[in-house]
N, C-alpha and C positions, 0 to 999 in steps of 0.2 A: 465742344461738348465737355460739360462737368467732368473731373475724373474722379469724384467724391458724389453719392446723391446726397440730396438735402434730404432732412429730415423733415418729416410732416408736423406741420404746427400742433397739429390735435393731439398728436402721442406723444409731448412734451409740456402737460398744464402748468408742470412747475416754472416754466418759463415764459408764461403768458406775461407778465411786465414788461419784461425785455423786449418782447415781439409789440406788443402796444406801444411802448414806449418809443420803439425802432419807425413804427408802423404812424406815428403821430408826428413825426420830426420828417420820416421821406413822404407818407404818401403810398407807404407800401414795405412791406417787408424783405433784403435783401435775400438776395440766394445764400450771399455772403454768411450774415448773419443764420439759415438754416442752416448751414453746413458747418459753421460751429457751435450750432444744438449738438452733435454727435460728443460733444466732453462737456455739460451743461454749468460745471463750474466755469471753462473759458468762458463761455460765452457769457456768462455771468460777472465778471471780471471785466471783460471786452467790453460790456453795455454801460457798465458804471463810466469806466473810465472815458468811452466816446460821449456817453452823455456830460460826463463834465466837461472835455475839451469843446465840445461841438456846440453843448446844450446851452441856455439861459444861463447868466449871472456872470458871462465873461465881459471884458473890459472894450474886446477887439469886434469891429464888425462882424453879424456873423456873414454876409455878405460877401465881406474882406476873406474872411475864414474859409470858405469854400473858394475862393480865386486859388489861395493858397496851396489847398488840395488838388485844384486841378492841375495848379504849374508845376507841383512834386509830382504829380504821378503823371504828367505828360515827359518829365526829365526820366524817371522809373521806367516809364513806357505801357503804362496800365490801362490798357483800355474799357476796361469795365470799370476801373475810379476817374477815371477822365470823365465818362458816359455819366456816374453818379454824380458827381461833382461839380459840374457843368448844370445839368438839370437839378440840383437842390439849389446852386446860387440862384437862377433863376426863380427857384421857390422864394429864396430868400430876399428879392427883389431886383435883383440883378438884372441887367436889360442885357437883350439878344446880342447888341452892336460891341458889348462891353466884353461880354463871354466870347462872344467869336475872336475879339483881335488880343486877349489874355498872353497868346504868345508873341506880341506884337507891343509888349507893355512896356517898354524901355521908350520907343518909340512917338505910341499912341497918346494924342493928348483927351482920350480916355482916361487917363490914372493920374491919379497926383505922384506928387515926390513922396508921399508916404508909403501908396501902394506900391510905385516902383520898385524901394528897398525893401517892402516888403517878398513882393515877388520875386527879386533878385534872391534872394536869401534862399527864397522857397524851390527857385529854378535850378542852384547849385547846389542846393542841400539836396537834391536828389541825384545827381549824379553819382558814380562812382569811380572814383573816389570822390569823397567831399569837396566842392570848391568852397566852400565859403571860407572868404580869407574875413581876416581883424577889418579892414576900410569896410567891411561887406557891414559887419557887424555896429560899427563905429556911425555909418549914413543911417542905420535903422534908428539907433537910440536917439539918433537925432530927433526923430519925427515918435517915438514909441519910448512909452515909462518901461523898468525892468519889469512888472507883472505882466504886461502885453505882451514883450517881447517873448518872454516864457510861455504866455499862451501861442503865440506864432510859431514857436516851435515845438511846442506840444503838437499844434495840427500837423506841420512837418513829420514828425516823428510817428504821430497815430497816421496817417496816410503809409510813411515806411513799412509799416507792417500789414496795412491791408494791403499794398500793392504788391506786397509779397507772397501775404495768402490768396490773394486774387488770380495773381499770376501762375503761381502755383497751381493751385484746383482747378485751372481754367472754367472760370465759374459764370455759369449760366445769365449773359445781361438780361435783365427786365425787361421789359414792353415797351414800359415809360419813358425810364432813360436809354435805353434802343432807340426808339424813335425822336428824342429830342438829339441826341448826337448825330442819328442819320439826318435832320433838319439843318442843324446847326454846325458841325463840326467837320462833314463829311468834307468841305471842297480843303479845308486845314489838312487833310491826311487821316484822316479818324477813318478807322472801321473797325468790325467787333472781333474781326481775329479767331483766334483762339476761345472767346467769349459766346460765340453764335450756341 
């Protein structure tokens, strides 16, 4: 259970973009995202800035983008960004077979040598402390220009703090992505936790 209520969409009109705009990219408006209605500059702040890492005009799949999110915040241990993350790549075209073996991606000949170092990166950048060593960084640029890689770690970095706030507020999962983790994730160890 939430330890914050969300704020009701309708007594916040000055925020109506953010929530369209949030609400155009998932499919639905997070809890996440109401609950930082209650300081309406963050959340204001928060939208631009997810809309540029996450949104159109980046260099990096968005695809790829959402893998990313999920391997950080399964290394975090977020299960409500796991749950979101998993069901947007999906949105994002992503197939079921490819999302379920994500932590199987060293492995799986699912992933290129790009994704791999991609998701290595994103695997030990959420740890803590940091694992990602120089060769971690060194195998990425290989296969990634310096603005991608910067985007790859923009999503690393914007997932670190939602899996923070998430964790934190123990924030109410969705329907949607509830049921797409319970589908998809559950037999990997996924369940909503603290999230229910």
């Amino acid at each position: 259970m939430t330890r914050i209520t969300q704020i009701n969409r309708s007594s916040v009109a000055d925020l109506e973009p953010v929530f369209a705009m949030t609400e155009r990219a998932m499919g639905f408006v997070p809890n996440s995202v109401l609950t930082m209605a209650h300081w309406p500059q963050l959340l204001q702040t928060f939208g631009a800035f997810a809309g540029t890492v996450l949104g159109p005009g980046g260099e990096v799949d968005a695809g790829l983008k959402q893998l990313i999110a999920f391997v950080v915040s399964n290394a975090s241990g977020c299960r409500y960004c796991q749950a979101h993350t998993s069901h947007t790549a999906e949105r994002r075209g992503v197939g079921a077979a490819k999302i379920e073996a994500a932590f199987e991606f060293e492995t799986s000949e699912l992933f290129s040598a790009a994704e791999r170092c991609a998701l290595r990166v994103a695997a030990r950048a959420g740890m803590v402390p940091n694992a990602v060593a120089d060769t971690d960084m060194e195998q990425l640029a290989a296969h990634f220009t310096p603005r991608q890689i910067v985007e790859i770690v923009a999503v690393i970095s914007l997932f670190g703090y939602l899996n923070r706030w998430n964790d934190t507020m123990a924030t109410t999962l969705e329907a949607s992505p509830q049921a797409f983790g319970a589908a998809h994730l559950a037999e990997h160890g996924w369940a909503t936790g603290k999230h229910a």
